[in-house]
C-alpha positions as CSV (number, residue, x, y, z in Angstrom):
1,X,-21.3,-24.1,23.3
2,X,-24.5,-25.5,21.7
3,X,-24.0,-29.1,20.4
4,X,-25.0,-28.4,17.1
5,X,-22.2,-25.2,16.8
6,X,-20.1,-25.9,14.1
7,X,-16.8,-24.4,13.9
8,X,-14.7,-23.5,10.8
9,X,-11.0,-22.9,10.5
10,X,-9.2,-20.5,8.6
11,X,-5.6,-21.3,7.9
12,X,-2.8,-19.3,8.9
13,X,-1.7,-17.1,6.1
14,X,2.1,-18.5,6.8
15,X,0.9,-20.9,4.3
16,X,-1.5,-18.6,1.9
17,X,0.4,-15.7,2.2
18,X,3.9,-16.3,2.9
19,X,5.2,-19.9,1.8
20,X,2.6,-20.6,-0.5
21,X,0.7,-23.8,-1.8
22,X,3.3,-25.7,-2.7
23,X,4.9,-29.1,-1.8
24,X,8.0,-28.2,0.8
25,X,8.3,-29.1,4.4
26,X,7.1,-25.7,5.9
27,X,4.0,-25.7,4.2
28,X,3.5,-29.4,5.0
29,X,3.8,-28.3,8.7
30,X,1.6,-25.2,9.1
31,X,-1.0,-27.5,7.5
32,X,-0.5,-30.2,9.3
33,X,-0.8,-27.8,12.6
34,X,-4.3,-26.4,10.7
35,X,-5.6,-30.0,10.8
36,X,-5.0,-30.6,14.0
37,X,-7.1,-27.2,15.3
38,X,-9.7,-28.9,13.2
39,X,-9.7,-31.8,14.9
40,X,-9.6,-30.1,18.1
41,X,-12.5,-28.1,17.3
42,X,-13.9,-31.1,15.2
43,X,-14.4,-28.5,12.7
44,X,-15.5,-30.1,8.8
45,X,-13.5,-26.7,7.2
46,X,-10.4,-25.7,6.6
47,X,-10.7,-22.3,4.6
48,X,-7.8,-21.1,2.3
49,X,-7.6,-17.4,1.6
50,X,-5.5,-16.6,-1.1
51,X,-4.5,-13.3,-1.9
52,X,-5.5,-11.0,-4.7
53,X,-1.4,-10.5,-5.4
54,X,-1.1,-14.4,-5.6
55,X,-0.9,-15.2,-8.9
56,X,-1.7,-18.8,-10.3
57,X,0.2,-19.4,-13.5
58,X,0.7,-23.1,-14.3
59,X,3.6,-23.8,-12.6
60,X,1.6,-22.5,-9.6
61,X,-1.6,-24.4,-10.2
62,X,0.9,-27.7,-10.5
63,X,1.9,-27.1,-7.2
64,X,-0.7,-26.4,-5.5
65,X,-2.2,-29.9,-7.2
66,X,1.2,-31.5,-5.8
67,X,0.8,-29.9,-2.2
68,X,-3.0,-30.7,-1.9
69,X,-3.2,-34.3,-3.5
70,X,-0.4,-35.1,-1.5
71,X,-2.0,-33.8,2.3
72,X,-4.4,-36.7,2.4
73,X,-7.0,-34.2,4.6
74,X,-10.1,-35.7,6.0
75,X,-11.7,-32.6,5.9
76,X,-13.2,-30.2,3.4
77,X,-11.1,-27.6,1.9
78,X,-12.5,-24.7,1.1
79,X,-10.6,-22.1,-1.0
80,X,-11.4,-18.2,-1.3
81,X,-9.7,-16.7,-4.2
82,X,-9.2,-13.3,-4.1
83,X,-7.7,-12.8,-7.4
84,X,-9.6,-14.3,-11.2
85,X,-10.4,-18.1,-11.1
86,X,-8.4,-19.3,-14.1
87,X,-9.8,-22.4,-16.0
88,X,-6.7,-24.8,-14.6
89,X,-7.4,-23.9,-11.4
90,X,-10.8,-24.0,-11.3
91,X,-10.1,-27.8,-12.7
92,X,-7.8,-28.4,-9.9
93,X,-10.5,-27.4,-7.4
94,X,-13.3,-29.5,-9.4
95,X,-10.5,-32.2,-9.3
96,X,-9.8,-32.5,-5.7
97,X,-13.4,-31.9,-4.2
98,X,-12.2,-28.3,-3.1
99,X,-15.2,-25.9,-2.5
100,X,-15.2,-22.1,-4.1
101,X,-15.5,-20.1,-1.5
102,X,-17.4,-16.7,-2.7
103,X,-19.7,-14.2,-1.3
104,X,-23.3,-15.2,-2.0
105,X,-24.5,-11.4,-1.7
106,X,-22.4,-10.7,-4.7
107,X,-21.7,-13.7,-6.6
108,X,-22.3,-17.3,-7.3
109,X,-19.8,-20.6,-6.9
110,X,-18.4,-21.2,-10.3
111,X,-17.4,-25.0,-9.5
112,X,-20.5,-26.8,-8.6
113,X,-20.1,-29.2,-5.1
114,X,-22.1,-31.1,-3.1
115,X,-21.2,-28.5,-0.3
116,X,-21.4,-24.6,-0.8
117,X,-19.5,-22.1,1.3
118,X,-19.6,-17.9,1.3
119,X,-18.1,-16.2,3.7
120,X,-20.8,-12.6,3.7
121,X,-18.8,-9.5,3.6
122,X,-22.0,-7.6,1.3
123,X,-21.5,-4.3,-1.1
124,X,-19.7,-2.0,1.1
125,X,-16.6,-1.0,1.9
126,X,-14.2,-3.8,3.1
127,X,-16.8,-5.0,6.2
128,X,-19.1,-1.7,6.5
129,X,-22.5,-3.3,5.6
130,X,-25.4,-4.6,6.8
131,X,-28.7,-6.6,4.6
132,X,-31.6,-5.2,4.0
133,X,-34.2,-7.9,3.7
134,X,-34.3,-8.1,0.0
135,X,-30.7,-8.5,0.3
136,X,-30.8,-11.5,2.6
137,X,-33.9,-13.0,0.5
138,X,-31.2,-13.1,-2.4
139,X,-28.5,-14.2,-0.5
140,X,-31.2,-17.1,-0.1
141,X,-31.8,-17.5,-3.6
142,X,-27.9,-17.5,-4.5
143,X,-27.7,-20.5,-2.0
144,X,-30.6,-22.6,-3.5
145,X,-29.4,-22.6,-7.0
146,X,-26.2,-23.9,-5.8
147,X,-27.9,-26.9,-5.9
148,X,-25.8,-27.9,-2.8
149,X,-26.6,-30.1,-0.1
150,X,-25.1,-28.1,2.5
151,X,-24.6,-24.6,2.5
152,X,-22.5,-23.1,5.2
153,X,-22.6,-19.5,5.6
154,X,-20.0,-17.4,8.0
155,X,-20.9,-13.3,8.2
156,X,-18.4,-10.6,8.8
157,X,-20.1,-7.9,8.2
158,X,-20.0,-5.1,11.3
159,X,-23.7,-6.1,12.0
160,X,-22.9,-9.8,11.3
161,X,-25.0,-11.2,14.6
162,X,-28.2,-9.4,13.5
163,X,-27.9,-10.1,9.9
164,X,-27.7,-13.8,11.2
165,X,-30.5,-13.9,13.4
166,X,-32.5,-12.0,11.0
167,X,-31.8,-14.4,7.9
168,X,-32.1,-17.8,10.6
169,X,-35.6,-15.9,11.2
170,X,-36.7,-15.4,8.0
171,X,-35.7,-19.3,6.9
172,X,-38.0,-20.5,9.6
173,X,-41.2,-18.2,9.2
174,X,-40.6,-16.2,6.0
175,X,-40.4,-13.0,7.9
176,X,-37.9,-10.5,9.4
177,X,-36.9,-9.2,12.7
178,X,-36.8,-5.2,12.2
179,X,-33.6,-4.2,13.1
180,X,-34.4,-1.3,16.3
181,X,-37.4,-0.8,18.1
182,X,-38.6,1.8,15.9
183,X,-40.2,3.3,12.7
184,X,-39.3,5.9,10.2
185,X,-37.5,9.1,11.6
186,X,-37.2,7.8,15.3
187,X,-35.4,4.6,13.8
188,X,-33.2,6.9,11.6
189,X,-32.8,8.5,15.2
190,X,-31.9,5.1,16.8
191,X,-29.2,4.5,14.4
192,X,-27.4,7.8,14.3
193,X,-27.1,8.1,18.2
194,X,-25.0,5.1,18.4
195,X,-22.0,6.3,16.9
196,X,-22.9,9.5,14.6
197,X,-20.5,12.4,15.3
198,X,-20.6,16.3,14.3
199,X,-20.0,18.5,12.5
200,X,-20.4,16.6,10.1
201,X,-20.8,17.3,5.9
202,X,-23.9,15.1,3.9
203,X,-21.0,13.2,2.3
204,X,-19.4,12.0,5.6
205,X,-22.8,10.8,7.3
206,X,-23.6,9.2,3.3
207,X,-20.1,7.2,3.6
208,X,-19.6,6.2,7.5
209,X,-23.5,5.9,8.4
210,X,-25.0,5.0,4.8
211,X,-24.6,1.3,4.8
212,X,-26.3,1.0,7.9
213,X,-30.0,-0.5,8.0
214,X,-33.8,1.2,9.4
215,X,-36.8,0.4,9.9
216,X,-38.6,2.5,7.2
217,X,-41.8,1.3,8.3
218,X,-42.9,-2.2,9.9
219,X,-42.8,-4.3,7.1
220,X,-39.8,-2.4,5.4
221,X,-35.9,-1.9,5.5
222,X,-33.6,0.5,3.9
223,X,-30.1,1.4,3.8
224,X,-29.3,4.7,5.6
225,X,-27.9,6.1,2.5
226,X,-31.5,5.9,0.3
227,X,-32.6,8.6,2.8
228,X,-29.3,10.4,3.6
229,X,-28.7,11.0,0.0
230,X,-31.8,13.3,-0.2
231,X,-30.9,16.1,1.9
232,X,-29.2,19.0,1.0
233,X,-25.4,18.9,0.5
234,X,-23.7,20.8,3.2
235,X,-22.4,20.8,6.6
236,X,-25.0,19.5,9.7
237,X,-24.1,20.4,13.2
238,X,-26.0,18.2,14.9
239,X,-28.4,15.2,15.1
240,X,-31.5,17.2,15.5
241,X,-30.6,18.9,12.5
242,X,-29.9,16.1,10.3
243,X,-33.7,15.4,11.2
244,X,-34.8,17.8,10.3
245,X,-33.6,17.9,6.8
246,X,-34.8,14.4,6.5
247,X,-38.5,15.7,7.7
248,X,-38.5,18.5,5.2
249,X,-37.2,16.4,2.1
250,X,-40.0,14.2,3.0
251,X,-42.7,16.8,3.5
252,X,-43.4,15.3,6.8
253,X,-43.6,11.9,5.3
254,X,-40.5,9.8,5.5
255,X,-41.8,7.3,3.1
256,X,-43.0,9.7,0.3
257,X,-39.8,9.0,-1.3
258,X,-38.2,5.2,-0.8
C-alpha cells in the first residue's frame, strides 16, 4: 500500500440503520468497534450513512447530539444524509465539527468545514455513471468553493478507477486521459463490445449503455447516450448494425451533431 493511501471507514449500518444514533450501550459498542478499524487502518474518517427512511424529528436530533457529544472520537465524523438536512440538525453537525457528506457532481456542502468530503456516485442510475470531462472540471469547481482545506473525495461510480485517474490527471496538467484507445465510431465500437448484448431495442442500449463515456474526438468526451439517442427507435440485431445507424444519422460524420 503506498504510504500516502489514506483509508476511510464507513460504519456498520447496525448503528445507522438498525439501533440508530442514540445514546444506549449497543450503539456505544458498534462505535466503539468502528473506531478501532480506524485506528487499525489509521484512517482520519468515520462516515455515517443515514438512511432516506430515517427521520430526524427533535427528539431524534437530541439524541444523536447525546450519542455523538458523548463518544469523545479523535477522528472526523463525516455524516451522509440521505433524507432533507433539517435546520436543527444541520446545527448539530455545525456544532460538533461533523462534515456533510454530499455528492460534489450534484450538490454542494450546506455546513461549511475546514474539511469537505463527497462520496461521487454522478447522475445516473444508483452507480451507472461515468464523467465526462466537463463533468469532472465541475466536480472541481464544487470542491474549490467549499472553501475547505482538505477535500477528500471517494468514487463509486462503475468506472470509479478511471474517473479517478482521469480527474488526478487533469489536477496536475489541466488535461484529460481519453478514456479507450480510440476516436469517434471505433470508440463508440470499443465501448459496446465490452458488455453490449442483442437483440437489443434503441431504448435498452439508451438505458444500460447510455451513461457510459467516448472519445468523440481527441480533445472531446461524451456520454454514449448524446449519440445513441439519435438513431432510429427500433430493434438492432447486432453491433455492426447499431453502427451503422450511428454513421447514417451522422452523414458519415460522427461529430456533425454533438
Amino acid at each position: 500500500m503506498p504510504r500516502d493511501f489514506t483509508f476511510a471507514v464507513r460504519c456498520h449500518q447496525d448503528l445507522t440503520h438498525r439501533i440508530g444514533l442514540k445514546p444506549v450501550d449497543e450503539a456505544y459498542a458498534v462505535l466503539a468497534k468502528m473506531t478501532m478499524y480506524c485506528d487499525l487502518l489509521n484512517s482520519p474518517f468515520l462516515v455515517l450513512e443515514t438512511p432516506s427512511s430515517y427521520a430526524f424529528g427533535e427528539a431524534q436530533v437530541e439524541a444523536a447530539r447525546n450519542f455523538l457529544s458523548s463518544a469523545n472520537l479523535n477522528l472526523q465524523l463525516v455524516w451522509e444524509l440521505r433524507a432533507q438536512l433539517a435546520p436543527k440538525l444541520a446545527s448539530l453537525m455545525s456544532e460538533l465539527g461533523i462534515v456533510h457528506c454530499v455528492d460534489l457532481s450534484r450538490e454542494k456542502p450546506a455546513i461549511p468545514s475546514d474539511v469537505a468530503y463527497s462520496r461521487l456516485f454522478g447522475k445516473g442510475k444508483h452507480n451507472l455513471y461515468q464523467f465526462t470531462d466537463a463533468e469532472l472540471i465541475e466536480i472541481n469547481d464544487n470542491a474549490l468553493t467549499t472553501g475547505a482545506r482538505i477535500v477528500a473525495m471517494a468514487y463509486h461510480g462503475l468506472r470509479m478507477n478511471t474517473d479517478t485517474v482521469r480527474f488526478k490527471e487533469y489536477k496536475k496538467t489541466g488535461t484529460f486521459l481519453p478514456v479507450t484507445s480510440f476516436v469517434g465510431i471505433d470508440s463508440v465500437k470499443a465501448v459496446l463490445k465490452e458488455d453490449a448484448s442483442f437483440p437489443a431495442s434503441k431504448r435498452d442500449l439508451v438505458q444500460t449503455q447510455g451513461w457510459k463515456v467516448i472519445d468523440l474526438t481527441k480533445d472531446k468526451r461524451v456520454h454514449l447516450s448524446e449519440l445513441l439517442s439519435r438513431i432510429p427507435d427500433r430493434n438492432y440485431a447486432s453491433l455492426e448494425e447499431v453502427l451503422h445507424a450511428l454513421e447514417v444519422s451522422c452523414g458519415g460524420n460522427l461529430v456533425c451533431r454533438v
